[in-house]
GUFI-9941 format. One record per atom (N, C-alpha, C, O): y, x, z; residue number from 1; chain; atom name; residue in one letter. Coordinates in steps of 0.001 Angstrom, whole numbers. Atoms other than C-alpha are relative to their C-alpha. Layout:
N
+---------+---------+---------+-----+--------+-------+---------+
:   north :    east :      up : num : cadena : atomo : residuo :
+---------+---------+---------+-----+--------+-------+---------+
:       Y :       X :       Z : NUM :      A :    CA :       A :
...
+---------+---------+---------+-----+--------+-------+---------+
This chain:
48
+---------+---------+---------+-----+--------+-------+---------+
:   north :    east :      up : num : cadena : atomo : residuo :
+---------+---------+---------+-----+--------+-------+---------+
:    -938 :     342 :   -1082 :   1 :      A :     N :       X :
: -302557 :    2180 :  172181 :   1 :      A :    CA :       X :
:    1391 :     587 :    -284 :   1 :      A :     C :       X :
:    2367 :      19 :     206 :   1 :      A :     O :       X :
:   -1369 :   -1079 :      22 :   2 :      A :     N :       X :
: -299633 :    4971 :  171099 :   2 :      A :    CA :       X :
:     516 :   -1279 :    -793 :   2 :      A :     C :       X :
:    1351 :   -1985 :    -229 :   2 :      A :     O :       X :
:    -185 :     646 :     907 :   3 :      A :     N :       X :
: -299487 :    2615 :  167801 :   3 :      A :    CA :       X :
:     961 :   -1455 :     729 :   3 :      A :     C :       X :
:    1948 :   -1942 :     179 :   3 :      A :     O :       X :
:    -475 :     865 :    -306 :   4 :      A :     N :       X :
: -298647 :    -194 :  170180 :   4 :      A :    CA :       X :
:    1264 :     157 :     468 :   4 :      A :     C :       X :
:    2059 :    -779 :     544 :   4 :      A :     O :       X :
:   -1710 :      62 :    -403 :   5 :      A :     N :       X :
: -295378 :    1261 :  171439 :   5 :      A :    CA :       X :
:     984 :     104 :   -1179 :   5 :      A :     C :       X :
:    2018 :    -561 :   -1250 :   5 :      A :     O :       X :
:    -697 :      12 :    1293 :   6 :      A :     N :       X :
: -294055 :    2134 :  168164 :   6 :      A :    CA :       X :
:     267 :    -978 :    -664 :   6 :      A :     C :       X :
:    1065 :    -865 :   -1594 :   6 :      A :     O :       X :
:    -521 :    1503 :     562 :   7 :      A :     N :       X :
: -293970 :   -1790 :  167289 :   7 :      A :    CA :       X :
:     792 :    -805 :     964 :   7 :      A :     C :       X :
:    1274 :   -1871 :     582 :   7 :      A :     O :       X :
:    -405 :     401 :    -651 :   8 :      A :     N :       X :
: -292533 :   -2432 :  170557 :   8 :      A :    CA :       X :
:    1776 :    -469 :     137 :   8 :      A :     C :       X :
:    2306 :   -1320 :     851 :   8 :      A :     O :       X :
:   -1459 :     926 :     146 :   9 :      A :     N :       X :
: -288620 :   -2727 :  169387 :   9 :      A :    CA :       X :
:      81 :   -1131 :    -369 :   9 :      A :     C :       X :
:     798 :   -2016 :      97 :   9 :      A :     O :       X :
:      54 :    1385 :     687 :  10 :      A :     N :       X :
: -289556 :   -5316 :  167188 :  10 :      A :    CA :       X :
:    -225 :   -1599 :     645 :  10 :      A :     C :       X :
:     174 :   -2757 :     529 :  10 :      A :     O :       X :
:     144 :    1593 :   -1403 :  11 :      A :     N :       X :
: -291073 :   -7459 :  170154 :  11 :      A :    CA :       X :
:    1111 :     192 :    1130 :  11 :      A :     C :       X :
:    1301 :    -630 :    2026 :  11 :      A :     O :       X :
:   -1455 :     107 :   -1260 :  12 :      A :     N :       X :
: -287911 :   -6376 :  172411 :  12 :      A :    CA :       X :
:     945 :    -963 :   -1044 :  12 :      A :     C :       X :
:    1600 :   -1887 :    -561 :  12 :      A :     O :       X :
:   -1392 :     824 :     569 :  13 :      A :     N :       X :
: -285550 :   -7897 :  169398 :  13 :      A :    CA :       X :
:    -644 :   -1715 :     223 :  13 :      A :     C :       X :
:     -32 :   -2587 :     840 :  13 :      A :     O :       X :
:     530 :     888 :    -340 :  14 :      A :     N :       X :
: -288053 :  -10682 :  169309 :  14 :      A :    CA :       X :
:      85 :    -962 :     933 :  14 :      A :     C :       X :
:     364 :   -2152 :     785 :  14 :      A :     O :       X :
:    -266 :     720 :   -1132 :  15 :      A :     N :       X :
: -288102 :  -11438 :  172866 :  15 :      A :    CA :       X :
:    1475 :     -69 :     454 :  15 :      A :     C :       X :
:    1615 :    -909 :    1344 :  15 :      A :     O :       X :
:   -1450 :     477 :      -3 :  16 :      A :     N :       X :
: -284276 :  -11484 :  173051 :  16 :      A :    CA :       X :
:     696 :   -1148 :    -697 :  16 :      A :     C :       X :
:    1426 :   -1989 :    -171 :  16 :      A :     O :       X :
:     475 :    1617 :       3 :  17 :      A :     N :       X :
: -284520 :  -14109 :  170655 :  17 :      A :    CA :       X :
:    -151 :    -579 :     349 :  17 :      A :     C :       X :
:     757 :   -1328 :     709 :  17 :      A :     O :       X :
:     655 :    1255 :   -1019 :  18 :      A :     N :       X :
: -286089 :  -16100 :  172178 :  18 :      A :    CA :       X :
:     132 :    -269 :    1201 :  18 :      A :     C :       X :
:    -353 :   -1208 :    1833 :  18 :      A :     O :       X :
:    -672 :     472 :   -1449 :  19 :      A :     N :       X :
: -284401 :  -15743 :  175275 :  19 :      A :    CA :       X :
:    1138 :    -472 :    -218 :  19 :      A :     C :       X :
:    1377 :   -1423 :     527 :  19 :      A :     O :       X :
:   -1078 :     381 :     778 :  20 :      A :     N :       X :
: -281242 :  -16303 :  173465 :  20 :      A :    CA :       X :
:    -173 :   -1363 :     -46 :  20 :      A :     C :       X :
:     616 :   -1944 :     700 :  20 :      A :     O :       X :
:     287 :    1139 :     969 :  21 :      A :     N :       X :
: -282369 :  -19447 :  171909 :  21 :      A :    CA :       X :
:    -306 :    -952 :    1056 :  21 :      A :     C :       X :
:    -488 :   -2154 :     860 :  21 :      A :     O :       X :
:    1048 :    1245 :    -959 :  22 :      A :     N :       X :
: -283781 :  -20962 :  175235 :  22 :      A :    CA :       X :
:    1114 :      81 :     739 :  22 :      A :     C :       X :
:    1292 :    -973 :    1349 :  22 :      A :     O :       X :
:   -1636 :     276 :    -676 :  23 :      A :     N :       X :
: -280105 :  -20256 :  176880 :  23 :      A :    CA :       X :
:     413 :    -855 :    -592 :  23 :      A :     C :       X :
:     630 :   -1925 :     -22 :  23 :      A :     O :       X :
:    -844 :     739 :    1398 :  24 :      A :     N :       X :
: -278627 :  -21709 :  173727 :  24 :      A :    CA :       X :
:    -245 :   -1514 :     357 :  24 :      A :     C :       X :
:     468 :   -2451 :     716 :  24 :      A :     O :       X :
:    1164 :    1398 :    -564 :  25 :      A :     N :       X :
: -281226 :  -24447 :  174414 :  25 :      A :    CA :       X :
:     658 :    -965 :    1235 :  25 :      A :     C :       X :
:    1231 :   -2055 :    1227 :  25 :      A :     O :       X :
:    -537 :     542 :   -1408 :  26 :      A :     N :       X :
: -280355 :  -25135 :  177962 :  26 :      A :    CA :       X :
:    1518 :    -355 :     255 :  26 :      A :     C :       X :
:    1936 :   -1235 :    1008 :  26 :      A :     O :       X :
:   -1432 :     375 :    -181 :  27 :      A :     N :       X :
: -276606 :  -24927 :  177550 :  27 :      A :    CA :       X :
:     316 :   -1419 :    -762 :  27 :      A :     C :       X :
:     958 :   -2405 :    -400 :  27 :      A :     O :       X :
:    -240 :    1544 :    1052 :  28 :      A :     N :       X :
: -276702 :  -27612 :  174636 :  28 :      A :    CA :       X :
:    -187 :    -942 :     966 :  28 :      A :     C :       X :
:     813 :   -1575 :    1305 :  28 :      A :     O :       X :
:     856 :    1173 :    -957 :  29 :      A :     N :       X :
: -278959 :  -30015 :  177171 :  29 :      A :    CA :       X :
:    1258 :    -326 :    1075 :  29 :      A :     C :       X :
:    1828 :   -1393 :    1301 :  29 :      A :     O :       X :
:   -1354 :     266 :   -1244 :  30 :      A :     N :       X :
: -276145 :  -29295 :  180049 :  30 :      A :    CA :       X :
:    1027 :    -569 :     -12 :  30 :      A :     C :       X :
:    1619 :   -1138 :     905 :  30 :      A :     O :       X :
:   -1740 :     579 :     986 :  31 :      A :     N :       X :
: -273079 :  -30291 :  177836 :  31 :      A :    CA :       X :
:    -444 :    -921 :   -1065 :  31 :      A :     C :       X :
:     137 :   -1256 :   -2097 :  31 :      A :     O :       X :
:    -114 :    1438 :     400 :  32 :      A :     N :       X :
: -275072 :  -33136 :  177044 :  32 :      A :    CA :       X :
:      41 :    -341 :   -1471 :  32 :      A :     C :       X :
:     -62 :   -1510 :   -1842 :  32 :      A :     O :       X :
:     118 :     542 :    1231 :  33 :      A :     N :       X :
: -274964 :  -32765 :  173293 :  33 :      A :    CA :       X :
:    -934 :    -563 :    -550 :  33 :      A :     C :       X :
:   -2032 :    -662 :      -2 :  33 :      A :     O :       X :
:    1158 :    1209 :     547 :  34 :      A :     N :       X :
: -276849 :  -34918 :  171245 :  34 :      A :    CA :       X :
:   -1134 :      59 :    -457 :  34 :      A :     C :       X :
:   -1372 :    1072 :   -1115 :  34 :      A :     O :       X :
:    1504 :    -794 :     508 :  35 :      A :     N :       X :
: -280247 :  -34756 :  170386 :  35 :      A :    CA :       X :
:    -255 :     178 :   -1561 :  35 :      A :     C :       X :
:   -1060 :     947 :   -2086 :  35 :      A :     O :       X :
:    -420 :     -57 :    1499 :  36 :      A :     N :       X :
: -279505 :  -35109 :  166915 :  36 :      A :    CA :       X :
:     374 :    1679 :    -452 :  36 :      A :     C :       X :
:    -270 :    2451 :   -1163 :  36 :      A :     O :       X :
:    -566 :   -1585 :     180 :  37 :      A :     N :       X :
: -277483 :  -31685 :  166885 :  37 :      A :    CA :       X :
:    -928 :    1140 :     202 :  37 :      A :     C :       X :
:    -929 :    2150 :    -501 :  37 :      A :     O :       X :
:     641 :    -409 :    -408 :  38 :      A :     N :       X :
: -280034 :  -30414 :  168743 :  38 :      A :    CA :       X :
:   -1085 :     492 :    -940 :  38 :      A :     C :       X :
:   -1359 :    1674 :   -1150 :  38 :      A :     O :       X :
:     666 :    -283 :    1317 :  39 :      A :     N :       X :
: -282539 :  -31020 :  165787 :  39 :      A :    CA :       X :
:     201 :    1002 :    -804 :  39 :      A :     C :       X :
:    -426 :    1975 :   -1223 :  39 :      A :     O :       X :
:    -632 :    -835 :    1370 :  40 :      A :     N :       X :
: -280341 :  -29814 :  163463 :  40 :      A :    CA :       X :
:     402 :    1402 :     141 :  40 :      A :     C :       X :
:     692 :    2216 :    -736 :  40 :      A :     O :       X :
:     -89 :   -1508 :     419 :  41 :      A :     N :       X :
: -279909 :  -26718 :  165100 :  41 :      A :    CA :       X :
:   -1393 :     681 :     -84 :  41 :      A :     C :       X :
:   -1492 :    1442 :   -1047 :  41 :      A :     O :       X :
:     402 :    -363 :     634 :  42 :      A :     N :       X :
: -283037 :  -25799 :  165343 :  42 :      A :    CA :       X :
:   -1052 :    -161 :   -1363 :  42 :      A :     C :       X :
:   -2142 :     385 :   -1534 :  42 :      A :     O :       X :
:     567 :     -41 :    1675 :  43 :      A :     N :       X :
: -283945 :  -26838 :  161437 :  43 :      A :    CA :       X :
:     282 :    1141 :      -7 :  43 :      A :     C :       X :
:    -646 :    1940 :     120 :  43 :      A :     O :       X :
:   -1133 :    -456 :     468 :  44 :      A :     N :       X :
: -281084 :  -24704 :  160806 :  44 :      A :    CA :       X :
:    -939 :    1741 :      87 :  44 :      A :     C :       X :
:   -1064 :    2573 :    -811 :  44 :      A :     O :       X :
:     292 :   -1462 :    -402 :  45 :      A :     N :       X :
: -282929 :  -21454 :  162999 :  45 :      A :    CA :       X :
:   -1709 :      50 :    -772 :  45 :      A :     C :       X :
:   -2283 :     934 :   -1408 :  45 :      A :     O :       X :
:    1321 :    -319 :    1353 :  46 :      A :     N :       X :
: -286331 :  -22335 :  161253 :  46 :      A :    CA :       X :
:     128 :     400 :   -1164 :  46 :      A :     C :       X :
:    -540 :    1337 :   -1601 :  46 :      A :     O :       X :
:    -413 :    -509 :    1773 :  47 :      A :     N :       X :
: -284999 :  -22005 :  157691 :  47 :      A :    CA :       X :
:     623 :    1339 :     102 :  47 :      A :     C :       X :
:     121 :    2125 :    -701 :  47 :      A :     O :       X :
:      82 :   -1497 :    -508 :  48 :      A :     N :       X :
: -283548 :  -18676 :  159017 :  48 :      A :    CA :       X :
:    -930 :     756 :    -310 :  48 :      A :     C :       X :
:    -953 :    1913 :     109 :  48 :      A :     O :       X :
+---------+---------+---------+-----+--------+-------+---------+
């Protein structure tokens, strides 16, 4: 259990990510950009 807090920054940077990414997400959708771009960004964060 101790072991499990000591990996716990890694899932805080993690989950900021991914909260990041789902703003990112939602703002694109709002301002309507294209779904195309959309793709391409995230290819772009997979190959990352």
């Amino acid at each position: 259990m101790v072991n499990s807090d000591q990996s716990s920054p890694s899932s805080l940077t993690s989950s900021l990510f991914w909260i990041a990414y789902f703003f990112i997400f939602l703002d694109a959708i709002k301002s309507k950009a294209t779904w195309i771009s959309i793709i391409m960004y995230s290819c772009g964060c997979i190959v990352i």
